[in-house]
C-alpha positions in Angstrom: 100.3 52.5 99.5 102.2 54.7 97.7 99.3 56.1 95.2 97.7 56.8 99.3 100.8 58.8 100.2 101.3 60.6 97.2 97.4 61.5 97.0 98.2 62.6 101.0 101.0 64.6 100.3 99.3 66.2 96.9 96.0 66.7 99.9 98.2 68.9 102.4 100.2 71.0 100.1 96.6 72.0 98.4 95.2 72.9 101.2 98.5 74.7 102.7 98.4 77.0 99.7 95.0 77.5 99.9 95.1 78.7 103.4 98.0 80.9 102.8 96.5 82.3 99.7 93.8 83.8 101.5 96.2 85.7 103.4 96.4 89.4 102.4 98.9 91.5 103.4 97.8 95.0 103.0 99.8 98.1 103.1 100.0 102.0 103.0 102.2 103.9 101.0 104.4 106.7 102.8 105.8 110.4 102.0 109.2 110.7 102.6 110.5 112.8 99.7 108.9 115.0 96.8 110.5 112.7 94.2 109.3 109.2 95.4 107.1 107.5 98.2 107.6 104.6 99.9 106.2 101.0 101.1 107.4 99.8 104.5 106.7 96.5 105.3 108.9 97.0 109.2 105.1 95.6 110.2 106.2 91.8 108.8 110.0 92.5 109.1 110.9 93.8 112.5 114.3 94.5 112.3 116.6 93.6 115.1 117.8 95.2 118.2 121.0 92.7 118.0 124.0 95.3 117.2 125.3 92.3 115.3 121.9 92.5 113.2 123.0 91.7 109.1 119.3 93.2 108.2 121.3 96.8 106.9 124.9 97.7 106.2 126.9 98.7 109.4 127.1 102.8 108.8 129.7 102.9 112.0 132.4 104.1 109.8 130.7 107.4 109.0 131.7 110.3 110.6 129.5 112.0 113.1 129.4 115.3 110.7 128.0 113.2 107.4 124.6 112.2 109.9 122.5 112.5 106.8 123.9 109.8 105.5 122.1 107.9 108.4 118.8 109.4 107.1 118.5 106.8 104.0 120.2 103.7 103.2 119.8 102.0 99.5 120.0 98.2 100.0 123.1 96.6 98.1 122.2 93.4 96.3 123.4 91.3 99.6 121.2 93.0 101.6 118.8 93.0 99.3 118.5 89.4 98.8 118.2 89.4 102.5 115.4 91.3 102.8 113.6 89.3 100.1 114.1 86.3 102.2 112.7 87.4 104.9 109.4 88.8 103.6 109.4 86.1 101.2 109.1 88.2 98.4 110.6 87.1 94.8 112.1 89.5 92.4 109.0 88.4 89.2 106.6 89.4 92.5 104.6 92.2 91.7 103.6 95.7 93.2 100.0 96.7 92.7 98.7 99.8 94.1 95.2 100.7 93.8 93.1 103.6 94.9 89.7 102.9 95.9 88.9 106.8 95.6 90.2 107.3 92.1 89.7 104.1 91.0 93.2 103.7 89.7 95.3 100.8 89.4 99.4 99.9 88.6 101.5 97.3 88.8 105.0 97.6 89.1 107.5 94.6 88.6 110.0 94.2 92.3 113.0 93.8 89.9 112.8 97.5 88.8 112.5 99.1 92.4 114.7 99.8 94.8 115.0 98.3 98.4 115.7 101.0 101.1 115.9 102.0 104.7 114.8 105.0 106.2 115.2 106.2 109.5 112.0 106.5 111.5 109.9 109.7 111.9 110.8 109.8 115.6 115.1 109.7 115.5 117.3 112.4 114.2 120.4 111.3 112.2 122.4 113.1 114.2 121.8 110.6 117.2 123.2 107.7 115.0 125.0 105.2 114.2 121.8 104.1 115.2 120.2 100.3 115.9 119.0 98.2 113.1 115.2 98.7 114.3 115.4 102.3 114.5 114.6 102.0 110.3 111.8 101.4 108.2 112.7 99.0 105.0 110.7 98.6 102.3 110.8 99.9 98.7 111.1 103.1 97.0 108.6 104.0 93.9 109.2 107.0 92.1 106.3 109.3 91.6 105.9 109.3 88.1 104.5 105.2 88.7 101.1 107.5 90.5 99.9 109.9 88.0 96.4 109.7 88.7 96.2 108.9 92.3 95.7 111.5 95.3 97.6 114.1 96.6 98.6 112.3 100.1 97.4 108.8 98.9 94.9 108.6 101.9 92.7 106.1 99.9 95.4 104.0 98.3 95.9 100.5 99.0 99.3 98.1 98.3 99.6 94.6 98.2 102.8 92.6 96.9 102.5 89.0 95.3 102.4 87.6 91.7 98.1 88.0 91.5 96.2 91.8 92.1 93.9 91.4 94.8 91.9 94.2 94.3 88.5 94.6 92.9 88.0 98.0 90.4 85.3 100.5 90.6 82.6 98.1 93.2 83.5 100.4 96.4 81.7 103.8 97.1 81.2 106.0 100.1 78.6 105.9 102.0 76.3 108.5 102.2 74.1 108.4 105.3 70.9 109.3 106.5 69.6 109.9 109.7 66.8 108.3 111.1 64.7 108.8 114.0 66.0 106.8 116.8 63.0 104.3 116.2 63.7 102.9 113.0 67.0 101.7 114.6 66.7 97.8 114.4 67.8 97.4 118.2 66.0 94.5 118.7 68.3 92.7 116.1 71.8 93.9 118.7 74.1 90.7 120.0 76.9 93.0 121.0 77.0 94.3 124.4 78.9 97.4 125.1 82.0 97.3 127.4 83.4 99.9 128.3 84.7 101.0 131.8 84.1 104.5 132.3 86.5 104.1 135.1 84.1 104.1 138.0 82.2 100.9 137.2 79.2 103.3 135.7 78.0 102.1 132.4 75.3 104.0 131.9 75.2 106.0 128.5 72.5 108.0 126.2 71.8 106.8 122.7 73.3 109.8 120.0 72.1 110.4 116.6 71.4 107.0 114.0 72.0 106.9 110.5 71.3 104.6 107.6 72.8 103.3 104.3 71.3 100.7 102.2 72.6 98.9 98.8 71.0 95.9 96.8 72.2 93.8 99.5 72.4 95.2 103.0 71.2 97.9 105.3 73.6 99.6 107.0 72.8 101.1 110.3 74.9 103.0 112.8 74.5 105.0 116.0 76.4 106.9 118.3 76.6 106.2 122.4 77.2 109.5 124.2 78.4 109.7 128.0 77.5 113.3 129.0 76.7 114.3 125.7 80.2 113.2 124.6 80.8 110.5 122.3 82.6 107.2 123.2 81.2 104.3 120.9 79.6 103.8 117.7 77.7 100.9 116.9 77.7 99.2 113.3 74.7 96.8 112.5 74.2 95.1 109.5 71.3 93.9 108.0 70.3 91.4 104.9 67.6 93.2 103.1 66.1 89.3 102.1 65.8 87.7 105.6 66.1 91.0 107.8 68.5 89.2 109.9 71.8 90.6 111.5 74.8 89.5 109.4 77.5 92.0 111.2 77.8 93.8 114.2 80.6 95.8 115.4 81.6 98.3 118.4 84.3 101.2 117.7 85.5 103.1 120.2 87.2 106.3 121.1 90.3 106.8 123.4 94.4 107.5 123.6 94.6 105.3 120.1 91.6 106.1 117.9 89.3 108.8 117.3 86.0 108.7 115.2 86.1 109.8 111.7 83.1 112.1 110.2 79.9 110.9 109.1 80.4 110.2 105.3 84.1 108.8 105.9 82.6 105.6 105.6 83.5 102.8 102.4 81.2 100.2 101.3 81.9 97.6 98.6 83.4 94.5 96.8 87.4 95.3 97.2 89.1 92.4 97.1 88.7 89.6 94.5 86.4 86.6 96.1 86.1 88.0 99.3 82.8 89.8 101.3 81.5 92.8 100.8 84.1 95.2 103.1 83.1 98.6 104.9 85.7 100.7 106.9 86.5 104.2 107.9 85.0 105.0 110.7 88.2 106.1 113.2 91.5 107.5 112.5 94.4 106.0 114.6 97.1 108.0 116.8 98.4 104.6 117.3 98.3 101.5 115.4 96.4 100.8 112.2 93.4 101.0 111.1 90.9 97.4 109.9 89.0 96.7 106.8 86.3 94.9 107.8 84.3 92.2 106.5 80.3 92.3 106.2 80.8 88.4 107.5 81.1 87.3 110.7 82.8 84.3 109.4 85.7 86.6 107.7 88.1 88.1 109.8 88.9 91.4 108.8 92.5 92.7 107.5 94.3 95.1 109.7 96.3 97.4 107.2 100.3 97.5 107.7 101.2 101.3 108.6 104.3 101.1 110.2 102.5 103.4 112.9 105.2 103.6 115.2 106.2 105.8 118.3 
């Protein structure tokens, strides 16, 4: 009986960490001054609206004519540890930031940087002492850790943990080519649209299609216009061995997203034993934007912005 539990209790924490390990969380990494940039992670550590809130120090003592000093916060060891709990993050954890359009990769150890607060985009520091939520907390990276990388880091990438999750050099942009409207495989669509035009008419044209192929897949995409304006875009995937539809996905346009150019597109192995990914097909107002999976079975990871309003 005993062996039985023991092999039980062994059975359930394996497969516990297995599960969580699959989870990625995926961030962006932030401007906020010309010496450093910084990681928020507000997107798994919403900070409280309690006025009592212990996430950051209480700044009530500060006089109203030293409201920069509401601007940015350095965490204290106490509030540090805190904030570690929370996210579950350990001091040997590790940041690795990679990007996918340079093909560069670091790793920086938690223990060497700083924990912070900044004051949203949104909230002058003269209008505080200001709630707990009003920040975004997260870490602070100098920029000499991102020689190499791009200007505005568009096409960087951050995960924290102890293992890099990121594949080198397997991703590259898609470069498309249009296709007469035939060669579109639209016998192989599952997806129906949806969309409410707002008086129950549903009727669209079919816009330009385009094409993309690698070793494994075809790639097919094509726009649906409503009075020669574009409100869809359909993704179809297909395996160049069987010629069956593997993925299928319908973007739209509205207050939150917008499309992205032809050629925005990204295609590739990115993270380690995971499917192929492809994204970049909208930009988001509000929000943040998907990586998605070429497998239906693999749900794809929404990226941490800290997109707030």
């Amino acid at each position: 009986m005993k062996v039985k539990n023991i092999f039980i209790i062994f059975s359930f924490f394996f497969l516990t960490f297995n599960v969580n390990a699959q989870d990625l969380n995926i961030f962006t990494l932030i401007e906020r001054s010309k010496e450093a940039v910084f990681v928020s992670l507000s997107d798994i550590d919403r900070l409280s609206e309690h006025p009592d809130s212990l996430s950051i120090p209480d700044l009530s003592y500060i006089e109203k004519e030293n409201y920069e000093e509401f601007n940015y916060i350095k965490l204290s060891s106490e509030y540090r540890a805190r904030f570690l709990l929370r996210t579950k993050i350990s001091e040997t954890d590790k940041i690795f930031i990679y990007s996918y359009l340079k093909d560069t990769l670091v790793s920086i150890p938690i223990n060497e940087l700083k924990a912070v607060a900044w004051l949203n985009g949104y909230t002058n520091p003269a209008e505080c002492p200001c709630p707990d939520y009003y920040y975004q907390i997260g870490f602070e990276l100098d920029n000499r850790f991102l020689k190499g990388f791009e200007s505005n880091y568009t096409n960087t990438l951050v995960f924290i943990g102890q293992k890099n999750p990121f594949v080198k050099n397997q991703v590259e942009q898609v470069v498309w080519q249009k296709i007469d409207s035939t060669e579109f495989p639209a016998k192989s669509i599952t997806l129906e649209v949806n969309y409410n035009f707002g008086n129950k008419d549903f009727e669209y044209e079919y816009g330009e299609s385009y094409k993309f192929e690698n070793k494994e897949y075809q790639f097919f995409i094509r726009r649906l216009n409503k009075k020669n304006e574009q409100f869809g875009l359909r993704l179809l995937v297909i395996d160049q061995k069987t010629k069956e539809n593997i993925f299928e996905k319908l973007y739209y346009s509205g207050e939150s997203a917008s499309f992205a150019p032809i050629d925005n597109q990204w295609v590739g192995y990115l993270f380690k034993n995971k499917p192929i990914v492809i994204f970049g097909f909208q930009y988001h107002s509000f929000g943040c934007p998907i990586i998605d999976f070429v497998d239906s079975d693999e749900k794809g990871i929404r990226i941490n912005c800290d997109n707030r309003h």
